[in-house]
Structure formats: C-alpha cells, structure tokens
C-alpha positions as CSV (number, residue, x, y, z in Angstrom):
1,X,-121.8,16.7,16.9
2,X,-121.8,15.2,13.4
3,X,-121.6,11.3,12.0
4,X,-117.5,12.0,11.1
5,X,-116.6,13.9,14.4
6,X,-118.5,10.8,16.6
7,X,-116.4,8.7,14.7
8,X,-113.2,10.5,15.6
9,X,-113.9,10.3,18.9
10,X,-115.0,7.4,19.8
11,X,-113.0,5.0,17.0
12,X,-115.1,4.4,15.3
13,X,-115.9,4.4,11.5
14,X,-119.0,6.0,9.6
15,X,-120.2,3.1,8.4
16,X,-120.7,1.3,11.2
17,X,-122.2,4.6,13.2
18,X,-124.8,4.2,11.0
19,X,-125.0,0.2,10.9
20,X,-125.4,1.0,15.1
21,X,-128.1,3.2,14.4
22,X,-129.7,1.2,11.8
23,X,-129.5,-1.8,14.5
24,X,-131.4,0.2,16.9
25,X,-128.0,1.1,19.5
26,X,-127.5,4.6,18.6
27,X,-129.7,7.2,17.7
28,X,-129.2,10.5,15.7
29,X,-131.8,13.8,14.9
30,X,-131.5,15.5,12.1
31,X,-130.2,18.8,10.9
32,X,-132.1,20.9,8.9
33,X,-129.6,20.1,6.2
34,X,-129.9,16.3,6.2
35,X,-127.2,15.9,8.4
36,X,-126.9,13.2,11.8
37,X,-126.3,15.5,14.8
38,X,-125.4,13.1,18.2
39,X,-125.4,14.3,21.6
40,X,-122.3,14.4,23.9
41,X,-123.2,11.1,25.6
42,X,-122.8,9.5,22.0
43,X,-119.2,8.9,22.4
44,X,-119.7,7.0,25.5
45,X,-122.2,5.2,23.9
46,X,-120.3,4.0,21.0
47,X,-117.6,2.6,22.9
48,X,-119.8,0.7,25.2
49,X,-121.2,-0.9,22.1
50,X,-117.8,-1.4,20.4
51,X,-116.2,-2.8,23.8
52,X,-119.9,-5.3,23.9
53,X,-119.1,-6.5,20.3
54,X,-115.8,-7.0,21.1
55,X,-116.1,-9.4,23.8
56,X,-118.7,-11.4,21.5
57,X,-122.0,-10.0,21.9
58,X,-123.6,-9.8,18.8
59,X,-126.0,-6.7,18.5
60,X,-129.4,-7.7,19.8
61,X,-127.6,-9.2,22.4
62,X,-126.8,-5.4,22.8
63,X,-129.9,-4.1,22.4
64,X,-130.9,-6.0,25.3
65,X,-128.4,-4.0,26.9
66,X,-129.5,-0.6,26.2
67,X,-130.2,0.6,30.0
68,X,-125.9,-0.4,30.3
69,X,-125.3,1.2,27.5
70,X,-125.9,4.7,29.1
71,X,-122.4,3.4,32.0
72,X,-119.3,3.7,31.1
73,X,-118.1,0.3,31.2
74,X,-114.9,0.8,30.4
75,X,-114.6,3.0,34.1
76,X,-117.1,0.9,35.7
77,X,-118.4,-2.3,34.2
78,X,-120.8,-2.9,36.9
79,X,-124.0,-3.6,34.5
80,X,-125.9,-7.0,36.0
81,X,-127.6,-7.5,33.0
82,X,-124.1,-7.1,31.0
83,X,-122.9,-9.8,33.4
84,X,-125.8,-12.3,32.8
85,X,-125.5,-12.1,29.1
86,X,-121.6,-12.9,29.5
87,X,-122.4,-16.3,30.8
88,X,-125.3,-17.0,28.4
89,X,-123.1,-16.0,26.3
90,X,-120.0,-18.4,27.7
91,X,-121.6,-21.2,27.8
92,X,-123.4,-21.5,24.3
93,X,-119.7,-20.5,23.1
94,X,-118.3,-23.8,25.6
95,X,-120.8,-25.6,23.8
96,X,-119.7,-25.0,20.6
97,X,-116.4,-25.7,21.3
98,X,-117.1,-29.2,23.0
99,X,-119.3,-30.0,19.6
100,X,-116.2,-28.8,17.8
101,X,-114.1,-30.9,19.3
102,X,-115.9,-33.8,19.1
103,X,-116.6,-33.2,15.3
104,X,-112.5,-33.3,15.3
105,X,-112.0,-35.9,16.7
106,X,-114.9,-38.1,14.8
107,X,-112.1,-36.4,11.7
108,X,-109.2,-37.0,13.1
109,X,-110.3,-40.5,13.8
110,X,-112.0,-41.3,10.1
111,X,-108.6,-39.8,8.7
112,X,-106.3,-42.0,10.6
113,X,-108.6,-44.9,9.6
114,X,-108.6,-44.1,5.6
115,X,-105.0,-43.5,5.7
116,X,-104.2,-46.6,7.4
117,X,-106.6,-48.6,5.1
C-alpha cells in the first residue's frame, strides 16, 4: 500500500509516516515510480508506535522496542520489554515531578516572602 492509504488506515498523517521511517520505526521499498509501498503488517505497526508515543515513550525509546512492535498491543499488550520501559519510564517522569514540586514550592515560598516584605 502507499504512504496516503497507511495513513488512512492506521490515523495517521503523512508527515509523520515518514518522520517514523526517518526515525528508524517503519520502513518502506520503493516503487519503480519513486513511490513508498508498505506491507499489510504496516498498519499494525503504526499504531503500536502511535499508542507507544502516546503513553510517553519518546522514539528511541521505541526503537528499543522494535521486536514489540511486530504485537498488536492494542489486542494483547503483553510485550516485557514494553513493560520495563514503562517503569523506567515512570519513575524518571516521578522524578521530575518531585523536582517540580520542590522548585514550586522554593517559588511559592520566595513569592510569599517578597510580597510580605
């Protein structure tokens, strides 16, 4: 099938079909007219990398990925390597958000002293 007709099925837009294949996740042959021709299993593919960005994978996390990638893990999200990038993941993300917090309160904190002042 061709870049626009991946894209229809699986959600998709063009541009970032070919930002997926440019990133390694997805790959294409070409036509003899120029032209991207993907393979059935593409669809699948491109959801399982959508559904991964989604949930805030960035995309080498997702390359990481590529032997889940080839599931369905929208049917069956039973990928062990999927599920041990989740809670790297989670925890640099709890991280953040206990820096974060502290950062507002240090804010919060200056604020109410140069207000009071």
């Amino acid at each position: 099938m061709r870049i626009g007709e991946l894209a229809e099925r699986s959600g998709a837009s063009v541009r970032s079909l070919r930002y997926y294949e440019k990133r390694g996740l997805l790959a294409s042959e070409r036509a003899r007219n120029g032209y991207r021709e993907y393979g059935p299993d593409a669809v699948d593919r491109v959801r399982n990398i959508r559904l991964l960005l989604e949930s805030g994978l960035t995309s080498e996390d997702i390359r990481e990925l590529r032997a889940c990638l080839e599931l369905d893990l929208v049917r069956e999200p039973d990928c062990a390597e999927a599920v041990a990038l989740y809670e790297q993941r989670l925890q640099a993300v709890r991280e953040r958000i206990d820096t974060l917090s502290a950062t507002e309160e240090r804010l919060e904190r200056r604020l109410t002293e140069n207000r009071g002042a």
